[in-house]
C-alpha positions, 0 to 999 in steps of 0.5 A: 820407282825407278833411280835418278842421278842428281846433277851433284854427279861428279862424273867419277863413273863408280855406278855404271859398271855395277848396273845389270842391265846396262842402264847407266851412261856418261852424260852425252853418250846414246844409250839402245834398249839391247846394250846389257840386255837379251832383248831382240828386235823391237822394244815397246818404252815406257811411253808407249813408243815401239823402238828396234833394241838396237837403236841409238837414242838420245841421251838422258843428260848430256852433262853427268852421267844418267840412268835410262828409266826403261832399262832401270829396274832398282837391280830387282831380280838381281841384288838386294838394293841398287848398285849404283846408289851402293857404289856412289861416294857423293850419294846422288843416285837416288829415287825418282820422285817422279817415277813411282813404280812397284816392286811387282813392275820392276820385276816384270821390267827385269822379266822383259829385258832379259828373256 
């Protein structure tokens, strides 16, 4: 499963530096598949849509920060347990009920965004 940032979010910013791929934004602001990633012209998302990497897309939330599910891979291939929830002082970065993924296709995930 991918990790969620609940709206208990206090802006503090702790999380978004301590994410390997890049997959974390303060609300309002567009995210594109290649920030933080090695990922070069186009990007099939999870929903089944083709984008170019460099594409500015709308952002997740608009008022706290949010993580891109496309680019969240829980930190797998690259620590022991997710960063942000590591880092968060109010403990809002939590698993997304919503979005059940196994370790094997956040692996791939992590594969896909770093060639």
């Amino acid at each position: 499963m991918a990790i969620i940032i609940t709206d208990e979010c206090i802006n503090c910013g702790a999380c978004e530096p301590e994410c390997p791929n890049n997959a974390i934004y303060e609300g309002g602001v567009e995210w594109k598949i290649s920030e933080g990633t090695t990922v070069k012209g186009d990007y099939t998302l999870e929903t089944g849509e083709s984008v170019n990497v460099d594409k500015e897309n709308s952002p997740v939330e608009e008022d706290f920060y949010y993580i891109v599910p496309d680019k969240c891979t829980e930190c797998k291939g690259f620590h022991e347990e997710p960063q942000c929830a590591a880092v968060c002082p109010v403990d809002c970065c939590v698993d997304d009920p919503e979005r059940r993924e196994t370790e094997k296709a956040l692996l791939a995930r992590q594969a896909r965004l770093h060639v």
